[in-house]
N, C-alpha and C positions, 0 to 999 in steps of 0.2 A: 503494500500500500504506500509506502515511504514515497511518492514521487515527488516529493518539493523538495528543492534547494537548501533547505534548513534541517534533513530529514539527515539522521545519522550514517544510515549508508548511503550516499550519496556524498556528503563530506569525506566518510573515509576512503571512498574510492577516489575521488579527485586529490586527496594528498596522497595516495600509493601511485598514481598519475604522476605526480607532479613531483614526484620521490625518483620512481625510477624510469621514467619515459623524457620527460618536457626538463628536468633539472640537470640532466648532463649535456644534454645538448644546447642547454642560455649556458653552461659553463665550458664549455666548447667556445662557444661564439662570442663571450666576450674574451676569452683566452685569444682568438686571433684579432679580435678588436684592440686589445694592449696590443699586442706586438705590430700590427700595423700602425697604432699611433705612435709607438716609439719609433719605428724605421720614418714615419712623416716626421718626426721630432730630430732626429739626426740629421736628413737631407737639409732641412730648415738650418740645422747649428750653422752645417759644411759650406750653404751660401751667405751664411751671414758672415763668418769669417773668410769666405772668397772675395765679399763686397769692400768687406774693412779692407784688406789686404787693395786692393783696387783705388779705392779712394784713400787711401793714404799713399801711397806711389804718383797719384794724379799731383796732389794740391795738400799743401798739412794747413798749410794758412785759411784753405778758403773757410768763409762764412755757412754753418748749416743753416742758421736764422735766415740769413739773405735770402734761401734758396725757397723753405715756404711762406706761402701768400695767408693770410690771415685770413680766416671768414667772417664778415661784418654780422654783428646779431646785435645791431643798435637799430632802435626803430619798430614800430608796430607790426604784427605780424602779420595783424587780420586771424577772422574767426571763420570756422568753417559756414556757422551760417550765412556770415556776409560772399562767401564765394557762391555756395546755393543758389542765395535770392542772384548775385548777376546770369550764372548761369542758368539760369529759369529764364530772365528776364533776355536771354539773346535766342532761346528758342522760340518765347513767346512772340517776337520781333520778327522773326524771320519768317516765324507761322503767319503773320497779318499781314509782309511783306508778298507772300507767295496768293493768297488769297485774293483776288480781287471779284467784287460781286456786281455785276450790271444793273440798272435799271432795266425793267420791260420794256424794249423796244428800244432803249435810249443807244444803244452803239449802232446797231445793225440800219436803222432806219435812219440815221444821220443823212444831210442830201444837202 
């Protein structure tokens, strides 16, 4: 009768599951997720000491400051609703641009 989720065999089966089926295989998988972020974590040391090595052979004087640009964050930013309402308001322009409605008889019978 046990068939809910709260039901004692059911629990015990899903951790004899999760024991010896589903638990060695996430410890499998994060065993070569280490090792692959360490091999990503050495490539990364190798260029970073190749770059040193490179720009110190270039230039020992030059400036790193000189070289990036600042991002300005002085100034209002505006709010999402205020982009909304314009953006609403150039469809709705464009919609009443594209529309144009005749008078009865007023274009065709023109003479």
């Amino acid at each position: 009768m046990g068939k809910s989720l709260r039901s004692k065999q059911k629990l015990r089966m899903r951790g004899i599951k999760r024991k010896n089926i589903t638990g060695p295989h996430e410890h499998d998988r994060a065993v070569r997720l280490a090792e692959h972020a360490k091999e990503r974590l050495e490539e990364q040391i190798k260029s970073d000491e190749q770059a040193k090595d490179v720009s110190e052979d270039k230039d020992e004087s030059m400036d790193v400051d000189a070289e990036k640009k600042k991002v300005d964050t002085h100034g209002w930013k505006g709010s999402g609703h205020e982009a909304w309402r314009h953006k609403k308001a150039d469809k709705v322009k464009k919609r009443k641009s594209a529309i144009v409605f005749h008078k009865k008889g007023g274009k065709k019978n023109k003479k």
